[in-house]
C-alpha positions as MATLAB code, in Angstrom:
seq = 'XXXXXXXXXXXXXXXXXXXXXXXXXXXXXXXXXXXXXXXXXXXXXXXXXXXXXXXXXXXXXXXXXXXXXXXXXXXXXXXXXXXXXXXXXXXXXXXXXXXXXXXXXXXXXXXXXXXXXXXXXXXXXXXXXXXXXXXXXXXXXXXXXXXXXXXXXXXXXXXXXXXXXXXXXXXXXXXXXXXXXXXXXXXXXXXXXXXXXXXXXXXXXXXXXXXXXXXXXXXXXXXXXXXXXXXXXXXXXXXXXXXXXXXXXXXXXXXXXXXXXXXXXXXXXXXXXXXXXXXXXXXXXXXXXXXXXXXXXXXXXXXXXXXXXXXXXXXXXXXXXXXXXXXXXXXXXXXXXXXXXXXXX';
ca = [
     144.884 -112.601  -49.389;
     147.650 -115.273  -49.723;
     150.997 -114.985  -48.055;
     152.833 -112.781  -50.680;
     156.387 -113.663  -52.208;
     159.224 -111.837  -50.588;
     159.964 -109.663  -53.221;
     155.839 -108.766  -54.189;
     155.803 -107.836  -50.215;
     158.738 -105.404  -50.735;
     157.170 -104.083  -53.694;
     153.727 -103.256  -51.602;
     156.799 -101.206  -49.565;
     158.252  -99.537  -51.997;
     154.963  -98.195  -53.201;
     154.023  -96.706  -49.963;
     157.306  -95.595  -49.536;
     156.793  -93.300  -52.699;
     153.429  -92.513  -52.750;
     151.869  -89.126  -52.172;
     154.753  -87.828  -54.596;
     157.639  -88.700  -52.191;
     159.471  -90.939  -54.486;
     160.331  -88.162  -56.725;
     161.270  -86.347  -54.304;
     163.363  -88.627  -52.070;
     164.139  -91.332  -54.408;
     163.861  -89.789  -57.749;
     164.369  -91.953  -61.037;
     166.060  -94.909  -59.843;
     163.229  -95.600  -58.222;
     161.489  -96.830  -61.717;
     164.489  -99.560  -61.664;
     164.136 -100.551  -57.758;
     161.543 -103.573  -57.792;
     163.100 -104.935  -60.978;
     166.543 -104.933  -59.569;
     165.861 -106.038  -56.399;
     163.147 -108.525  -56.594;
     165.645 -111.527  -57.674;
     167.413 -110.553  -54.373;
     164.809 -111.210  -52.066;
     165.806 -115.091  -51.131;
     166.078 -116.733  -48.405;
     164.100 -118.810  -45.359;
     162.679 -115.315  -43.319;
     162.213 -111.722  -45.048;
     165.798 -110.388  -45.731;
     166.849 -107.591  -43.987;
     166.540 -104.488  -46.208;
     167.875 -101.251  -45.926;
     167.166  -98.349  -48.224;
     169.891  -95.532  -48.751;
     168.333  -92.124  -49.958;
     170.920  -88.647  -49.706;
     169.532  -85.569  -48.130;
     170.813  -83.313  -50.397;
     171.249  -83.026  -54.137;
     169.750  -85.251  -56.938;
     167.693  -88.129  -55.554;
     168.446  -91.386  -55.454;
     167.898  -94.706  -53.784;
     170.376  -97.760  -53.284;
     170.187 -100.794  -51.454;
     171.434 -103.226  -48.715;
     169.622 -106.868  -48.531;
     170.973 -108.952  -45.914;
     170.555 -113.010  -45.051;
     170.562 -114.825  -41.827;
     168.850 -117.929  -42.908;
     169.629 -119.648  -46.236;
     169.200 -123.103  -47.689;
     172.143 -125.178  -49.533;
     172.324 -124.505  -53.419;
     169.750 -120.732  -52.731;
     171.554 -119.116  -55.568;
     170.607 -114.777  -56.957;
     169.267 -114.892  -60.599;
     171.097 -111.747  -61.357;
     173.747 -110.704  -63.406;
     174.770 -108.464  -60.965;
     175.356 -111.956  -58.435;
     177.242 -113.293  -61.460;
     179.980 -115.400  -59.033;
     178.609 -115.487  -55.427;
     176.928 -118.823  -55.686;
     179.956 -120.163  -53.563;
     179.269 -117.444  -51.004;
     175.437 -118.060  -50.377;
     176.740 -121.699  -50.721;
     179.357 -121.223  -47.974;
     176.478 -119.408  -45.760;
     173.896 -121.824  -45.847;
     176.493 -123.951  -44.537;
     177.380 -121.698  -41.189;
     174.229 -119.481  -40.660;
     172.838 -122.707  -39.102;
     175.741 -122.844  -36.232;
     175.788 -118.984  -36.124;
     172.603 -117.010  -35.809;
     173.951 -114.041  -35.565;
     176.175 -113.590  -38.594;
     174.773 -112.295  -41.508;
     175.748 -111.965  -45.349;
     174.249 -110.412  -48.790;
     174.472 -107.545  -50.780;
     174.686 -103.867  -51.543;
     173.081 -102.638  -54.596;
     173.800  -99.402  -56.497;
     170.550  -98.702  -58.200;
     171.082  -95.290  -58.495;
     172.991  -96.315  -61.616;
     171.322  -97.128  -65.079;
     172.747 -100.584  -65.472;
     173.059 -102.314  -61.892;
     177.005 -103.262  -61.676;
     178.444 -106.416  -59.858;
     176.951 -106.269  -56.679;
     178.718 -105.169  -53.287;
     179.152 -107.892  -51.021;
     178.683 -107.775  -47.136;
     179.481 -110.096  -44.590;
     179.107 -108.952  -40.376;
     181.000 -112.165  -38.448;
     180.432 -110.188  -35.650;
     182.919 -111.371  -32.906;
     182.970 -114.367  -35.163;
     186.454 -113.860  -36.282;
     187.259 -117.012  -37.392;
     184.968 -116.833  -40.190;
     186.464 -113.652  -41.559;
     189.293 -115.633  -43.406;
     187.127 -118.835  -45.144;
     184.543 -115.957  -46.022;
     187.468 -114.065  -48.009;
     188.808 -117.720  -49.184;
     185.174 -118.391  -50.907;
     184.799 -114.871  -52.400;
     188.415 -115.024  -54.143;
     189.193 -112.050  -51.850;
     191.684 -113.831  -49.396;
     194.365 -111.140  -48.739;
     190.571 -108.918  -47.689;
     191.115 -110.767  -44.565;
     194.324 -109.660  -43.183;
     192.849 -105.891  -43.535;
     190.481 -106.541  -41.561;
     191.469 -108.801  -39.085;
     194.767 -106.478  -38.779;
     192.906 -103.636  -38.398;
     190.646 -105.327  -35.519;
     193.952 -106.505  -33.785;
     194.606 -102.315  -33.778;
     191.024 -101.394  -32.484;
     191.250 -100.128  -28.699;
     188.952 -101.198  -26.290;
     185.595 -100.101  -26.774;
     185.886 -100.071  -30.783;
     184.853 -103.731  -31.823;
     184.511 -104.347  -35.010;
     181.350 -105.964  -36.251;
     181.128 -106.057  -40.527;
     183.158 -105.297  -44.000;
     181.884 -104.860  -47.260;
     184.001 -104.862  -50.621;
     183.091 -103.524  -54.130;
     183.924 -106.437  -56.465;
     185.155 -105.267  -59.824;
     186.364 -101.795  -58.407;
     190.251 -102.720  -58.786;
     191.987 -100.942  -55.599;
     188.978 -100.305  -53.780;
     188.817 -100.212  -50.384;
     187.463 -102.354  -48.009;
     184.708 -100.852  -45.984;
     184.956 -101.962  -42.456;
     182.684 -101.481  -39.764;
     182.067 -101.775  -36.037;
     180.276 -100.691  -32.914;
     181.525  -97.833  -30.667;
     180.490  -98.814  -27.329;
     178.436  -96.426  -25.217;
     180.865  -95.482  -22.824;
     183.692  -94.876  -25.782;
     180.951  -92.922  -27.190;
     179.702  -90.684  -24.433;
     183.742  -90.082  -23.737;
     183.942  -88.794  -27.132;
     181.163  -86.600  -26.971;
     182.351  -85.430  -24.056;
     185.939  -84.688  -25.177;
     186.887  -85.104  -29.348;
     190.151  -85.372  -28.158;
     189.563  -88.598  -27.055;
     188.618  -88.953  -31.192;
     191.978  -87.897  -31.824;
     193.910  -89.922  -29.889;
     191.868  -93.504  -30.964;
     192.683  -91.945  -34.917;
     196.270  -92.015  -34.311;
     196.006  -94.999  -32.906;
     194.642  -96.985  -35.493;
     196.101  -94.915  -38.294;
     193.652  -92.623  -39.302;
     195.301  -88.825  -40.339;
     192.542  -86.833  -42.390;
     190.976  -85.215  -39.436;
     191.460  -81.872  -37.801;
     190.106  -79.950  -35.254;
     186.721  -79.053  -36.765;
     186.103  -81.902  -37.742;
     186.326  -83.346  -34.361;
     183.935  -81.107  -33.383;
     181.537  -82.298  -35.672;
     181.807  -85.447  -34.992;
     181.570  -84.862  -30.955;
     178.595  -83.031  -31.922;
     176.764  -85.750  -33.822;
     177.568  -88.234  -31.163;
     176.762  -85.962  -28.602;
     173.062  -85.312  -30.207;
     172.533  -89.311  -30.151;
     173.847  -90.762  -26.999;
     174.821  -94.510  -26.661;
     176.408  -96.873  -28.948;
     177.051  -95.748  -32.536;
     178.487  -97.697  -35.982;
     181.625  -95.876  -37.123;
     183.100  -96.807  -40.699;
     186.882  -96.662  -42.077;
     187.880  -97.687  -45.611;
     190.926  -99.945  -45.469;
     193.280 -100.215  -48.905;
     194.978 -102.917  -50.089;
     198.349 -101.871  -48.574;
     196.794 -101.766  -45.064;
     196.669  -97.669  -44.898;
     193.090  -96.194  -43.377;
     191.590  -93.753  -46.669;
     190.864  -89.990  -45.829;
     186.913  -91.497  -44.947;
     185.398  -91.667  -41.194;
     181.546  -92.002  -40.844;
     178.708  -92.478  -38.226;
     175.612  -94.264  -38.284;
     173.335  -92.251  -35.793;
     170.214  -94.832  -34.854;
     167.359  -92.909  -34.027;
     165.840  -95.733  -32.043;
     162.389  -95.726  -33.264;
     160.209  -98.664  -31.729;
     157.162  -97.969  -33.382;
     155.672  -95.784  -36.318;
     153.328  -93.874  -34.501;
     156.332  -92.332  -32.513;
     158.498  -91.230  -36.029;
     156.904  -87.928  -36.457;
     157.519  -86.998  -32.819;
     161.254  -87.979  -32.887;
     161.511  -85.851  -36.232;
     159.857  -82.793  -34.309;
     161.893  -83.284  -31.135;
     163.688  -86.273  -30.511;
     167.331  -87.868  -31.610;
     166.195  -87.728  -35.333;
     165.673  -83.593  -34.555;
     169.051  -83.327  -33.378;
     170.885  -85.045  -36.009;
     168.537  -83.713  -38.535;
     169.367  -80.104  -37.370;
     173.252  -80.784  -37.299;
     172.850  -81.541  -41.222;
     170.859  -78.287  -42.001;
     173.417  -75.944  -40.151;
     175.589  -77.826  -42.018;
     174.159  -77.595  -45.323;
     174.557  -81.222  -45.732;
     170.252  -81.791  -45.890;
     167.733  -79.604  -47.297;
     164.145  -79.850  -47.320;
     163.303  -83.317  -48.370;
     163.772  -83.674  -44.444;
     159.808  -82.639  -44.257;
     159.103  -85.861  -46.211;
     161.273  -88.508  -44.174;
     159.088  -88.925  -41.301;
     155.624  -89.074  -43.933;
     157.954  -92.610  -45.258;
     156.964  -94.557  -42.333;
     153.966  -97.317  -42.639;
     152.809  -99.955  -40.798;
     149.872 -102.366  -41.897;
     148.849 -106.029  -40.822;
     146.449 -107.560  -43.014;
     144.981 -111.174  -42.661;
     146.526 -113.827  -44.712;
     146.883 -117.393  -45.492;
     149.732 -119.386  -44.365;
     151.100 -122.240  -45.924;
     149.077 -124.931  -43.790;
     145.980 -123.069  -44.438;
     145.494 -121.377  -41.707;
     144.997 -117.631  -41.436;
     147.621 -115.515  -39.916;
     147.919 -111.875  -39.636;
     150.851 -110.628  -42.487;
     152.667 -107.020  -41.371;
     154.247 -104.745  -43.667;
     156.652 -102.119  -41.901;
     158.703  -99.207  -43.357;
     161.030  -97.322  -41.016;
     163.695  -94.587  -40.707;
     166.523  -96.200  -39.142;
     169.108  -94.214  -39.065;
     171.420  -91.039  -40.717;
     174.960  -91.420  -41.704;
     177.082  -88.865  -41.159;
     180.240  -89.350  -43.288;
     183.599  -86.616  -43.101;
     186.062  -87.469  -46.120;
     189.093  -85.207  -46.095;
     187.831  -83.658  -43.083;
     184.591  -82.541  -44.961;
     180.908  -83.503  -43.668;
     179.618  -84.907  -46.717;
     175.982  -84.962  -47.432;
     173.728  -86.517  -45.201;
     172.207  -89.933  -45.672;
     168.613  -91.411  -44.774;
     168.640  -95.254  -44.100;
     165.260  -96.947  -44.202;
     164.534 -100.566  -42.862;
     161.715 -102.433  -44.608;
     160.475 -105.711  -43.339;
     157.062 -107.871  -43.927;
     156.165 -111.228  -42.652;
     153.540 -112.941  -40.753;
     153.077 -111.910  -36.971;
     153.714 -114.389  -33.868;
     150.981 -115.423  -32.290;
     150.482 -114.301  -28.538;
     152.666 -116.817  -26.735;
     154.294 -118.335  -29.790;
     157.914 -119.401  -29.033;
     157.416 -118.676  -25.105;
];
């Protein structure tokens, strides 16, 4: 075959993804819209990183996150729902080249009928200096002090990595990210009221004591580093929203089904049963993941080997007003031509 487009490959993904009668189940009807909607997303010099977000409980749905590290000047979205972010790719292309570890793009609510203006998602990393001119270029400047305030307030152990805003939601929050270092993690685990005393730190009062035991739970069930979440408002104050994103650490497809049976993914998929935040759509999570090379030809001529790869990547475990909310599946999918055996040594 020839090297497929970017968004045909993700199609061949999606497919798999639902076949077998999993995306009714998983996905349900916004999965008719997903290749339409998405397709004019999938830009860019490599494969964009693409996440798809699927609940574990209650109607099914699918959304999704598609994420640039390598862009070329003037790489513009043919979407209405990109309507106003040429300066932002435009900015991008401009940095990602001195910065290979930043990363921009957007989130995409398919789940609704008519796909609204796009989320937008930018992870500086320790990059802080491009927080502000990435605000500046977005016509969100004063989203910059939020989160640069908010990572002055972070205690040690508590970086913060990425933010995401919801443009055309007047008052909405921005959704700011980091990485809770292994150590701060297993401390937390060990003790939640270690939790308590980074919340009122930071400014963070919709917890209680149950809650904190939830949340030492989850992180106890996945040790290591973990992404927590806050939702900043425009006056500074943290919302009554605190999540986790528990990786399951999954290196290859052949090992899914035994993580789901009795590895990380078991433990966090148990604490969202006795919680009666999943039900049994779990069964079909694991069945998602697909790996395939096939032999292709490259743009020179030549004939590599092209991999498709669909993976559970993590579940987010998300407390708002001290509440576990339903659970959410995260899927990575990814397709591109293989490195040759001592390519790049």
């Amino acid at each position: 075959m020839r090297e497929p487009s970017f968004s045909d490959a993700l199609q061949v993904l999606l497919l798999q993804a639902a076949d077998e009668g999993r995306g009714d189940v998983l996905f349900g009807e916004s999965f008719s819209r997903l290749a339409n909607e998405v397709g004019p997303f999938m830009i860019g010099e490599e494969f964009p990183s693409v996440y798809l977000e699927c609940p574990l409980i209650g109607d099914p749905f699918i959304d999704v996150t598609v994420l640039y590290s390598r862009l070329k000047p003037d790489t513009h979205v043919e979407h209405p729902a990109a309507s106003g972010t040429e300066a932002m790719l435009d900015w991008f292309a401009g940095v990602c080249a001195d910065h290979t570890d930043v990363c921009c793009g957007y989130e995409l609510d398919v789940k609704e009928p008519k796909l609204p203006a796009a989320a937008i998602h930018f992870q500086p990393r320790a990059k802080t200096q491009l927080v502000r001119p990435f605000c500046e270029v977005v016509g969100e400047a004063a989203r910059a002090d939020l989160y640069l305030d908010l990572a002055e307030r972070m205690p040690e152990g508590w970086p913060l990595s990425f933010f995401g805003m919801f443009r055309g939601r007047p008052g909405s929050p921005l959704r700011v990210c980091g990485y809770m270092g292994e150590d701060e993690s297993d401390a937390c685990a060990a003790d939640p009221r270690r939790l308590a005393q980074v919340f009122d730190e930071v400014g963070f009062s919709a917890y209680d004591d149950a809650m904190l035991a939830e949340v030492g739970a989850f992180l106890a069930a996945v040790p290591g580093a973990v992404d927590f979440q806050f939702d900043v408002y425009p006056d500074g104050s943290l919302g009554d929203t605190f999540a986790i994103d528990a990786q399951f650490k999954i290196e290859q497809p052949d090992e899914v089904l035994k993580n789901f049976q009795d590895g990380r993914a078991a433990r966090i998929m148990r604490l969202f049963e006795e919680a009666g935040a999943a039900d049994d759509r779990l069964k079909l999570v694991p069945e998602v993941a697909f790996a395939r090379a096939l032999p292709a030809e490259q743009e020179d001529g030549s004939v590599g080997r092209y991999a498709f790869t669909i993976m559970p990547q993590w579940a987010k475990a998300r407390w708002r007003g001290c509440e576990l909310q339903p659970g959410k599946m995260y899927y990575y999918a990814n397709a591109g031509f293989l490195k040759k055996e001592g390519a790049g040594d």
